[in-house]
C-alpha positions as CSV (number, residue, x, y, z in Angstrom):
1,X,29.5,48.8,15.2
2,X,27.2,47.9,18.1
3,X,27.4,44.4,17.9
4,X,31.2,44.9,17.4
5,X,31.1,46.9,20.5
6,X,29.2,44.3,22.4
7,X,31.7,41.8,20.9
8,X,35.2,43.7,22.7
9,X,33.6,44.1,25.5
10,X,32.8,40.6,25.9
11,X,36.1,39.7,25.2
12,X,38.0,42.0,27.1
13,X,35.9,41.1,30.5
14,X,36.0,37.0,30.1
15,X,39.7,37.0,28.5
16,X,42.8,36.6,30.8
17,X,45.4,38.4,29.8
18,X,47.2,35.6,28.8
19,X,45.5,32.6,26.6
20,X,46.6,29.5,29.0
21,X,47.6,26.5,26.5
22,X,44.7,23.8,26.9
23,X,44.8,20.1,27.5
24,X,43.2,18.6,24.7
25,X,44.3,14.8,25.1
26,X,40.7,14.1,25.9
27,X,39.5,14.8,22.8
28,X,39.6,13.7,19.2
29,X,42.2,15.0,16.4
30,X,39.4,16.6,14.9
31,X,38.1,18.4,17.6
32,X,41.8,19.2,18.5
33,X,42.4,21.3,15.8
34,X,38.6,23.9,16.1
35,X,39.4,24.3,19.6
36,X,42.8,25.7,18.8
37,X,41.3,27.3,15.5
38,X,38.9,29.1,18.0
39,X,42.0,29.8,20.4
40,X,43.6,31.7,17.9
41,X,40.6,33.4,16.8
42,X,40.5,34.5,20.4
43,X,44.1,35.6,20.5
44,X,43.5,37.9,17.2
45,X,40.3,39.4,18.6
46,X,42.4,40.7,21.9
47,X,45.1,41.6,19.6
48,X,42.8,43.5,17.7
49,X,41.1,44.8,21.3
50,X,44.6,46.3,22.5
51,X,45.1,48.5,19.2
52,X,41.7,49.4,19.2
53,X,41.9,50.4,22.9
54,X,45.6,52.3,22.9
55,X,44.0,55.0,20.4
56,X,43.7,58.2,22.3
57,X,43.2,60.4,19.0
58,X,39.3,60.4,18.0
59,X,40.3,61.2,14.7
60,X,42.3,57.7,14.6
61,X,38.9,56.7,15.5
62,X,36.9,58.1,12.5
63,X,39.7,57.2,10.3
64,X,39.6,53.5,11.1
65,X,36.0,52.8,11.9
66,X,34.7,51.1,9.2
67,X,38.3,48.9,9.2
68,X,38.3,47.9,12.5
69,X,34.1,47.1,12.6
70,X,35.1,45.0,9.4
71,X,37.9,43.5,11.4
72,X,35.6,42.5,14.4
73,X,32.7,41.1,12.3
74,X,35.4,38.7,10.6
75,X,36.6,37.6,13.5
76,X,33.1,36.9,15.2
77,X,32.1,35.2,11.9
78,X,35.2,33.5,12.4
79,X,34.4,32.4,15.8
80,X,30.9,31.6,15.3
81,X,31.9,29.5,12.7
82,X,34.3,27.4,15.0
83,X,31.6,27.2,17.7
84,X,29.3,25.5,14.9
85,X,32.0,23.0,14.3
86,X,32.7,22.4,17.5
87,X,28.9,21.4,18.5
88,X,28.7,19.8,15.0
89,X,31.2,17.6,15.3
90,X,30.2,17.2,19.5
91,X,26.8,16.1,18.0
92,X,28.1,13.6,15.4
93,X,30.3,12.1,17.9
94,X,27.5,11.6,20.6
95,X,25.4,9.9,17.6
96,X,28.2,7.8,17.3
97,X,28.3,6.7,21.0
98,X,25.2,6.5,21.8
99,X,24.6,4.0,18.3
100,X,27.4,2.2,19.6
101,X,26.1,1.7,23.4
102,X,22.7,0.5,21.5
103,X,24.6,-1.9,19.3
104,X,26.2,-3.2,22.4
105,X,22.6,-3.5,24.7
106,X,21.0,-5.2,21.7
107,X,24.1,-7.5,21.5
108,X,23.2,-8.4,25.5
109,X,19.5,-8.4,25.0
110,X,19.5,-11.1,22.1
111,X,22.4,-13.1,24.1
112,X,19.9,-13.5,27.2
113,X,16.9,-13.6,25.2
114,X,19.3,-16.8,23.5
115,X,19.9,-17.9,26.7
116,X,16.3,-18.1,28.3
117,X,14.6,-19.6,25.0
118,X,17.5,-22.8,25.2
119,X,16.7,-22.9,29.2
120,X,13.0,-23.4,27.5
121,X,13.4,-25.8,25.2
122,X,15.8,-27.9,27.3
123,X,12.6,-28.6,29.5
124,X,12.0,-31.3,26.9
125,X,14.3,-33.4,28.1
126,X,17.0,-35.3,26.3
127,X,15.9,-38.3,25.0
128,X,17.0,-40.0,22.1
129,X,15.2,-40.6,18.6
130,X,16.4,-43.8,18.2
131,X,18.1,-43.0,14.5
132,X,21.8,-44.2,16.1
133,X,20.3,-47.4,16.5
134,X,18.6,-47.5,12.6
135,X,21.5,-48.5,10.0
136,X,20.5,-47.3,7.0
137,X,20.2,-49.4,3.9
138,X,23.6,-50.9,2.3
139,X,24.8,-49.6,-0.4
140,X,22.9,-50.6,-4.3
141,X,20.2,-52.2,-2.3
142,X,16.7,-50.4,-2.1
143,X,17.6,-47.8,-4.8
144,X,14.8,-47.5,-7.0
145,X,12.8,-47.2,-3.3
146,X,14.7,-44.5,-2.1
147,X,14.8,-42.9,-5.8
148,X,10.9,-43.0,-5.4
149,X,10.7,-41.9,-1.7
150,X,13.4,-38.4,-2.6
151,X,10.8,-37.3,-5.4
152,X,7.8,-37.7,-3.3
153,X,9.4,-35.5,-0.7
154,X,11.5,-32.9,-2.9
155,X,8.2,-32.6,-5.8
156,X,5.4,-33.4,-4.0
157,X,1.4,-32.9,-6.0
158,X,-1.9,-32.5,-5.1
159,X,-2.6,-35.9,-4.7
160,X,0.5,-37.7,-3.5
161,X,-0.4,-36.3,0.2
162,X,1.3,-35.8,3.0
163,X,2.2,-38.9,5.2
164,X,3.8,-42.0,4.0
165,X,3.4,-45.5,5.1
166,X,6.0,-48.1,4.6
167,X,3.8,-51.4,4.9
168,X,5.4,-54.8,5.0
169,X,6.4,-57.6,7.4
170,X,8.9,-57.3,10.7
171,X,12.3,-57.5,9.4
172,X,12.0,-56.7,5.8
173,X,14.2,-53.6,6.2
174,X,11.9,-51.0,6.8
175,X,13.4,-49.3,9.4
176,X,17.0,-48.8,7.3
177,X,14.6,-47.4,4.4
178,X,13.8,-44.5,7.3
179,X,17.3,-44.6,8.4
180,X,18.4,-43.9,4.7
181,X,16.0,-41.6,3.5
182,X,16.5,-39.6,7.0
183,X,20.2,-39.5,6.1
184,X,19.7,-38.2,3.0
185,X,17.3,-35.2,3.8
186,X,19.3,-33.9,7.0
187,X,22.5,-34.1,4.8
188,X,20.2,-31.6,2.1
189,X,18.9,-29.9,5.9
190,X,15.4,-30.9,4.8
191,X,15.0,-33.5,7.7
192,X,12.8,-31.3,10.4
193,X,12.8,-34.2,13.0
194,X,12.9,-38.5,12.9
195,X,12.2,-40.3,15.8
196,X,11.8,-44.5,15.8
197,X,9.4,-46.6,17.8
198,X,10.4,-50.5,18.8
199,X,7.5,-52.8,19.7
200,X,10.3,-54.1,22.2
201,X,10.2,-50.4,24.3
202,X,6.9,-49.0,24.7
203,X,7.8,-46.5,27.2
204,X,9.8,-44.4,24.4
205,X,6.1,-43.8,22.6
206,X,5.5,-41.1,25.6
207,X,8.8,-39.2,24.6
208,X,8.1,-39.0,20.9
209,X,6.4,-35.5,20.5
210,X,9.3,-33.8,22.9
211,X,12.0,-35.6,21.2
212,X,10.2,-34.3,17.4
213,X,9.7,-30.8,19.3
214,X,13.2,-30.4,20.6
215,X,15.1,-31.2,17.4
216,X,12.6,-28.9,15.4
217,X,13.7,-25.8,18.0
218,X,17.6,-26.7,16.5
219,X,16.3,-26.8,12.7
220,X,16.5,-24.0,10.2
221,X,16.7,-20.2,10.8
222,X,15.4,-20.4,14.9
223,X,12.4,-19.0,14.5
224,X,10.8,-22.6,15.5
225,X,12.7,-22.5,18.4
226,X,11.8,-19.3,19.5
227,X,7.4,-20.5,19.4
228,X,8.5,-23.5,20.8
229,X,10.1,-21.6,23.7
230,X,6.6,-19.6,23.7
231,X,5.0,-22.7,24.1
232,X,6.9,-23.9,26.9
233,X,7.3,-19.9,28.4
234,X,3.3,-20.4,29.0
235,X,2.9,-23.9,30.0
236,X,6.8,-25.5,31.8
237,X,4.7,-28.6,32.0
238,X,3.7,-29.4,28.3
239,X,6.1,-32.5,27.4
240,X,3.8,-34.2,30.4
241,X,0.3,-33.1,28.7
242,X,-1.6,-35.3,26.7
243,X,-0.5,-36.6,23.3
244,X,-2.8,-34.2,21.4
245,X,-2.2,-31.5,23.3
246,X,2.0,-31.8,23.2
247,X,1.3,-32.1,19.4
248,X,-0.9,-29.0,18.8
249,X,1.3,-26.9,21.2
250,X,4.9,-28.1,20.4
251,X,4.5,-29.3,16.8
252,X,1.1,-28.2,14.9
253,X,1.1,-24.6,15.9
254,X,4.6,-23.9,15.9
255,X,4.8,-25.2,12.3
């Protein structure tokens, strides 16, 4: 009976005499409905408060003890219970927002992140590879070439190495070979990068490494692009390094 004791007076010191209606358009269905569960457990405790209080006969008191202490501990179970609910269900929601506002920052990070690495990797410039230029073979001509050249790349050995050289005199088509057999492996998205010197423009042989660099930062899953851009994060100036060094740091390392 003490803590029931403790309970009425609680109640009957912080309760108006008249539970106000709330507004509870704030907050979510849910969370509607224990707030007015704990409302009317509120409203039964005073209820319960204003018999216990009008009885003037002790005997009345004796009588109903151990009903109304059964009474009160229900109802404090009762509102303990809501109050559980309540910060339950405040919890939950919190995690919710909280997961969401994460979702949303990591959504901004990797956009600017995004945004910095292209900045990067546009520091390469925008030279061309040359492949517009390059028709590739006609149609039933060079086929058992090609047929060769697809096997070495898609089922390559031990031995068959890892550069090719087409050898042969100026004019004999070996340029459209390239052409065709870079076709063929960027429609399968196995062509990493192409890029096609002319003895006629010697000034494109400078550009060759950026141009290879910068269309292996667009190839595959971006996680090229992204060492590229690491690359180019520590040094702005590597497309103008030396040959060897633009190929260890753009190409060879990367890869």
């Amino acid at each position: 009976m003490e803590d029931a004791s403790a309970l009425v007076l609680y109640i009957a010191t912080t309760t108006d005499s008249t539970i106000r209606p709330l507004d509870l358009s704030h907050v979510t269905p849910l969370t509607q409905t224990r707030i007015l569960e704990f409302q009317d457990a509120l409203r039964q405790i005073k209820e319960e408060i204003t018999i216990f209080a009008s009885r003037r006969s002790l005997w009345k008191w004796i009588i109903n003890y151990d009903q109304d202490a059964s009474k009160l501990a229900a109802l404090k179970q009762k509102v303990a219970d809501v109050v559980a609910d309540i910060q339950l269900e405040t919890v939950v929601a919190t995690g919710h927002e909280v997961e969401r506002l994460y979702q949303e920052q990591q959504v901004l990070i990797r956009k600017q992140q995004e945004a910095e690495v292209n900045q990067l990797v546009a520091l390469l410039g925008t030279a061309d590879s040359g492949s517009s230029k390059k028709p590739p073979c006609l149609d039933g001509t060079r086929v058992s070439l090609l047929k060769w050249i697809t096997k070495w790349i898609d089922h390559p050995s031990d031995d068959s190495g890892c550069i090719l050289c087409l050898i042969g005199a100026a004019g004999r088509g070996k340029s459209s070979v390239g052409a065709s057999v870079a076709q063929d492996e960027r429609a399968s998205k196995h062509l990493g990068a192409d890029f096609y010197f002319t003895v006629d423009q010697q000034d494109r042989n400078e550009g060759a490494i950026p141009v290879l660099a910068r269309q292996l930062a667009w190839w595959g899953d971006g996680r090229l692009r992204i060492k590229i851009a690491s690359a180019l994060h520590t040094d702005r100036d590597l497309a103008q390094r030396l040959l060897e060094v633009q190929f260890r740091k753009l190409v060879q390392e990367p890869l």
